[in-house]
ZAFIRO-460446 format. One record per residue (C-alpha): residue in three letters; x, y, z. Coordinates in Angstrom, 3 decimals. Layout:
N
<palum><residu>ALA</residu><u>X</u><v>Y</v><w>Z</w></palum>
...
//
This chain:
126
<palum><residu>UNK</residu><u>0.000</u><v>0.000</v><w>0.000</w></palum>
<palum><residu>UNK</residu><u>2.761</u><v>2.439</v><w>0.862</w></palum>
<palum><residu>UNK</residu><u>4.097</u><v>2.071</v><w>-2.511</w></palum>
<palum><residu>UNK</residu><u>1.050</u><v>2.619</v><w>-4.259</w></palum>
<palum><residu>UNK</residu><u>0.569</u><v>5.889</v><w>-2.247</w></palum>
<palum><residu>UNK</residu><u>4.336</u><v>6.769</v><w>-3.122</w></palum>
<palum><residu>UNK</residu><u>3.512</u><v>5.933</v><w>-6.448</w></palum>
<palum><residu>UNK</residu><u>0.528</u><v>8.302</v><w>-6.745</w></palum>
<palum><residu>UNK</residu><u>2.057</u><v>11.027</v><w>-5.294</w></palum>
<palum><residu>UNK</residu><u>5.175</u><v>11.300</v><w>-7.632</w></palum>
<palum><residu>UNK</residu><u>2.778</u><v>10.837</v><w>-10.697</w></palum>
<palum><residu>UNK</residu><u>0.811</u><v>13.794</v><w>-8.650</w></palum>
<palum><residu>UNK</residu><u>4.206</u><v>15.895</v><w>-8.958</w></palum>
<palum><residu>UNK</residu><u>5.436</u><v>14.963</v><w>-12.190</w></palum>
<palum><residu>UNK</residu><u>1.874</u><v>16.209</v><w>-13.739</w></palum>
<palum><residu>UNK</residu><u>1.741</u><v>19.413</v><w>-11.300</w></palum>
<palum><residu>UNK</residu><u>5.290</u><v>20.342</v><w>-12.710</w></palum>
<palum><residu>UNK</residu><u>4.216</u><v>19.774</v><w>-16.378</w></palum>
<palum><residu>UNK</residu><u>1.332</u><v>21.729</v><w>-16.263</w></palum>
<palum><residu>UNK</residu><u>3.190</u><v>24.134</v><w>-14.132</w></palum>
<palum><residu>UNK</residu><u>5.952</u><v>24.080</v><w>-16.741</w></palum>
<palum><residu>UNK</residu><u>3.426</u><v>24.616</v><w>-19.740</w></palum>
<palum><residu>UNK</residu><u>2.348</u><v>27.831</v><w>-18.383</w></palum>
<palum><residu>UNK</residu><u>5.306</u><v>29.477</v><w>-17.423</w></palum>
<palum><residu>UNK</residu><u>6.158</u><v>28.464</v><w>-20.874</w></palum>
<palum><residu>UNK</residu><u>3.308</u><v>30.378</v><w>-22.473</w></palum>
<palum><residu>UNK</residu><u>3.091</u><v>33.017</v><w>-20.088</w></palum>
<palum><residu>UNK</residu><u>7.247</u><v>33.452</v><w>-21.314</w></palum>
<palum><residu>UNK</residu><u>5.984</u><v>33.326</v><w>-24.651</w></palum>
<palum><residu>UNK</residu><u>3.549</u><v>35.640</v><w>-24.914</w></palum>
<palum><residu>UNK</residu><u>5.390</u><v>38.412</v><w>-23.709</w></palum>
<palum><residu>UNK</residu><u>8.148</u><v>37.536</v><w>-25.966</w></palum>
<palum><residu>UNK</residu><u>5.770</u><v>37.684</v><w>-28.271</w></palum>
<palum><residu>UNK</residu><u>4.238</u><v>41.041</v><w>-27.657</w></palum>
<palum><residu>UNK</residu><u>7.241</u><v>42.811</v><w>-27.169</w></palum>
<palum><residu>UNK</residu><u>8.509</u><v>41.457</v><w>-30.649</w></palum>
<palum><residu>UNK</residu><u>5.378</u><v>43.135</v><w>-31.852</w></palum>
<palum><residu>UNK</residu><u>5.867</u><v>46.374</v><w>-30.289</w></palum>
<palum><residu>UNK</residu><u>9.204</u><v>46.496</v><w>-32.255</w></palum>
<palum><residu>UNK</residu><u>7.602</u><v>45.966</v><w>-35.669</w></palum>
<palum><residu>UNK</residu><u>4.347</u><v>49.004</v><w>-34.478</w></palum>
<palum><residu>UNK</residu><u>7.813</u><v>50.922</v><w>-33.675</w></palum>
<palum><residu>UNK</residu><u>9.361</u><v>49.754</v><w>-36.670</w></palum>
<palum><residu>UNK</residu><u>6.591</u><v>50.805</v><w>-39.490</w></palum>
<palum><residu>UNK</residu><u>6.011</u><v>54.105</v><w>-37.318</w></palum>
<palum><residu>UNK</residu><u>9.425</u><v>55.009</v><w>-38.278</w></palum>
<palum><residu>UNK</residu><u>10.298</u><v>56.104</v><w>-34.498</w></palum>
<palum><residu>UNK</residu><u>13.688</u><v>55.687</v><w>-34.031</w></palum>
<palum><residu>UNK</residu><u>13.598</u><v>56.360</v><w>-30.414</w></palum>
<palum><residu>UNK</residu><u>11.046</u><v>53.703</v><w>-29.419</w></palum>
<palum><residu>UNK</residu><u>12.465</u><v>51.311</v><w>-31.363</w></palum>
<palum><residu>UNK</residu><u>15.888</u><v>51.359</v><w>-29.732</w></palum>
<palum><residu>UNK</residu><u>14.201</u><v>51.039</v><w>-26.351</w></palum>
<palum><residu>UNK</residu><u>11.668</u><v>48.406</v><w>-27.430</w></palum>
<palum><residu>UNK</residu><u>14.520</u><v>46.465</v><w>-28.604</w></palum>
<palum><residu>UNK</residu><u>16.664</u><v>47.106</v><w>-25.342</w></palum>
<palum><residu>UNK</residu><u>13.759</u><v>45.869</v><w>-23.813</w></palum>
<palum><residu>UNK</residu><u>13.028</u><v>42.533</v><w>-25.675</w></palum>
<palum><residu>UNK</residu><u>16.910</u><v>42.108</v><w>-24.897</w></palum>
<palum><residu>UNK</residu><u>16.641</u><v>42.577</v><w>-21.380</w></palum>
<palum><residu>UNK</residu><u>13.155</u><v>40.874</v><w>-21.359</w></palum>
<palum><residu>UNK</residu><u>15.072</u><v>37.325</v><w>-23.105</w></palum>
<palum><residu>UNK</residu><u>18.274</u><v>37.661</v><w>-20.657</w></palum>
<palum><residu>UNK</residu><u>15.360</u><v>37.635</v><w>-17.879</w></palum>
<palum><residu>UNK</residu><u>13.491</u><v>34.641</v><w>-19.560</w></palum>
<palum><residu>UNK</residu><u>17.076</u><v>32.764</v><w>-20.824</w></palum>
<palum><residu>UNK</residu><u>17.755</u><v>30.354</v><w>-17.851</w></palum>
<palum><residu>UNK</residu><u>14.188</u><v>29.554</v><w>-17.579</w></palum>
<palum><residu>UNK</residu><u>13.507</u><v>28.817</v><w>-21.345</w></palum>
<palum><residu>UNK</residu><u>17.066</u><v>26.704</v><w>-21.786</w></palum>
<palum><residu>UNK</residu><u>15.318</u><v>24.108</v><w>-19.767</w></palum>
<palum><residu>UNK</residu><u>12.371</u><v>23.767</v><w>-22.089</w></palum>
<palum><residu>UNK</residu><u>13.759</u><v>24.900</v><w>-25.130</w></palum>
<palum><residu>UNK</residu><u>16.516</u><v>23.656</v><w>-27.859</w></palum>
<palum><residu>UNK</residu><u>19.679</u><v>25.432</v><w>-27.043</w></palum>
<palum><residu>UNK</residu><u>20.131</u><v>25.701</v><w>-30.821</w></palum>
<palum><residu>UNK</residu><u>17.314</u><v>27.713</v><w>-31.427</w></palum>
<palum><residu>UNK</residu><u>17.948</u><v>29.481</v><w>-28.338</w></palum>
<palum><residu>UNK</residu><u>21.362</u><v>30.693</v><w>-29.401</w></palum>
<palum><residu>UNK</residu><u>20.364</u><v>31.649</v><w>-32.666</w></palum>
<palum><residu>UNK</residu><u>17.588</u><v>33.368</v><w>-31.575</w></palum>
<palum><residu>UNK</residu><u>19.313</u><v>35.765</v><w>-29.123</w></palum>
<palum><residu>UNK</residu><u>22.179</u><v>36.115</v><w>-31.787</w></palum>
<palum><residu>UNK</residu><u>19.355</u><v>37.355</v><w>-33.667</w></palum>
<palum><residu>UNK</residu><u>18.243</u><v>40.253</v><w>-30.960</w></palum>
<palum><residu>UNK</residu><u>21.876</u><v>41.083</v><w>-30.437</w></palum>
<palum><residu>UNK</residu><u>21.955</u><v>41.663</v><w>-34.151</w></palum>
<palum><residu>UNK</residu><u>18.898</u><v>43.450</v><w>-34.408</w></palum>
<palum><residu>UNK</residu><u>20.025</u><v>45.948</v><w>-31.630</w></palum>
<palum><residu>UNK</residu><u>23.209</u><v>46.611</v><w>-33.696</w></palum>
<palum><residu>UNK</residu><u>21.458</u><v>47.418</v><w>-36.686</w></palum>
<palum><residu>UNK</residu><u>19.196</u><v>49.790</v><w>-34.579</w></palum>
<palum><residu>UNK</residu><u>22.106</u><v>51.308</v><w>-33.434</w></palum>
<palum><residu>UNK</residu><u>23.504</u><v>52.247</v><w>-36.756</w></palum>
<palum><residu>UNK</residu><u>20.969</u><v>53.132</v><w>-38.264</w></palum>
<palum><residu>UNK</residu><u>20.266</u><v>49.765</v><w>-40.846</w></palum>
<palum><residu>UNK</residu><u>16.481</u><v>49.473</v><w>-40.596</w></palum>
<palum><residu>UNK</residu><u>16.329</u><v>47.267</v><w>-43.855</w></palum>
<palum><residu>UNK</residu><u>17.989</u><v>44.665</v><w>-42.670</w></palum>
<palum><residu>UNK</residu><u>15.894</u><v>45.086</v><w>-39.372</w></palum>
<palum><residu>UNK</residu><u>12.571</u><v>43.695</v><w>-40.563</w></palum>
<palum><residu>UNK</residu><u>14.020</u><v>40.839</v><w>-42.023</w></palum>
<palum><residu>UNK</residu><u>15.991</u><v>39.581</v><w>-38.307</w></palum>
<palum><residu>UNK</residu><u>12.280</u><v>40.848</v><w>-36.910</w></palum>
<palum><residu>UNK</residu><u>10.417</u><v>38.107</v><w>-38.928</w></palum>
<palum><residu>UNK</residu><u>12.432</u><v>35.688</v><w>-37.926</w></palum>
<palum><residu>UNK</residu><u>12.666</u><v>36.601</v><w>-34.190</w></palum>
<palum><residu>UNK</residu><u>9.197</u><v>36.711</v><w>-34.352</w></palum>
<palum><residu>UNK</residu><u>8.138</u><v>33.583</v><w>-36.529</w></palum>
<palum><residu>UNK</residu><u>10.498</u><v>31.588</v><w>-33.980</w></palum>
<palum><residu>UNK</residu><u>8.470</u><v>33.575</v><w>-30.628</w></palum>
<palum><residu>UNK</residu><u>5.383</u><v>31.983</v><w>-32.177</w></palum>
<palum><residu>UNK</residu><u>6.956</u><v>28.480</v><w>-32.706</w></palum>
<palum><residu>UNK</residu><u>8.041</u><v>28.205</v><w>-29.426</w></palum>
<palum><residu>UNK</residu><u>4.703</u><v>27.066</v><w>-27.804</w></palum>
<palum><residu>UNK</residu><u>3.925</u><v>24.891</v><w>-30.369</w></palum>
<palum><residu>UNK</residu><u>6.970</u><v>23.143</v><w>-30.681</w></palum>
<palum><residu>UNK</residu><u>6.723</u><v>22.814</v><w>-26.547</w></palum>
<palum><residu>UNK</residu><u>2.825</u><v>21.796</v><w>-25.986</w></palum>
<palum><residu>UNK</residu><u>2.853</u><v>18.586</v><w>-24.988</w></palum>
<palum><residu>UNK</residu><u>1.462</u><v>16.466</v><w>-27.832</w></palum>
<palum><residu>UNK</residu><u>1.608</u><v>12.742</v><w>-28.826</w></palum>
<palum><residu>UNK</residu><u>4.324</u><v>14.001</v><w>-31.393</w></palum>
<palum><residu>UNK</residu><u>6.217</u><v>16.032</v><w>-29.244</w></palum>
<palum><residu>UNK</residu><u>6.302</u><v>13.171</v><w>-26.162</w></palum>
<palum><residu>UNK</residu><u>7.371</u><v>10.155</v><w>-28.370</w></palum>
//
């Protein structure tokens, strides 16, 4: 009996950390997300200003969410994408806002995949 109660309980806390996992996860992922967004609003606007902060701030917001995410997330992708957001600060910097959109798309096509790729599916588990 005591090791079906022992048994219980640790499938109990494997499913509470999932599920607890999941939505840290999205919660991570939508502000990612959103602040990505705020760049590109900045971005068509043409306001230099608030794009060099929004983009500080995705930076900071990604340094904040790194250690977190590298335990859900392939460190490939990872690497890439804050190569990616280091790049896309230079380029605000100087002043290369063609180039800008195109790192933009791609931070932000690989914000979106991040949930999916994560949400615990048949696919995704085996």
């Amino acid at each position: 009996m005591k090791r079906l109660i022992i048994s219980v309980v640790c499938l109990l806390l494997a499913v509470f950390l999932a599920v607890f996992g999941y939505c840290s996860l999205r919660h991570m992922s939508l502000a990612l997300e959103t602040q990505a967004e705020e760049i590109s609003t900045a971005l068509e606007n043409g306001n230099t200003e608030q794009l060099k902060r929004e983009i500080s701030d995705l930076l900071a917001l990604w340094e904040k969410h790194e250690k977190v995410l590298g335990a859900f997330v392939n460190h490939e992708e990872m690497e890439r994408t804050e190569i990616l957001i280091q790049v896309l600060e230079k380029e605000a910097n100087a002043g290369d806002y063609e180039n800008l959109s195109d790192e933009l798309m791609e931070i932000q096509a690989y914000f979106s995949h991040l949930l999916d790729s994560e949400t615990p599916k048949f696919k995704n588990i085996f």
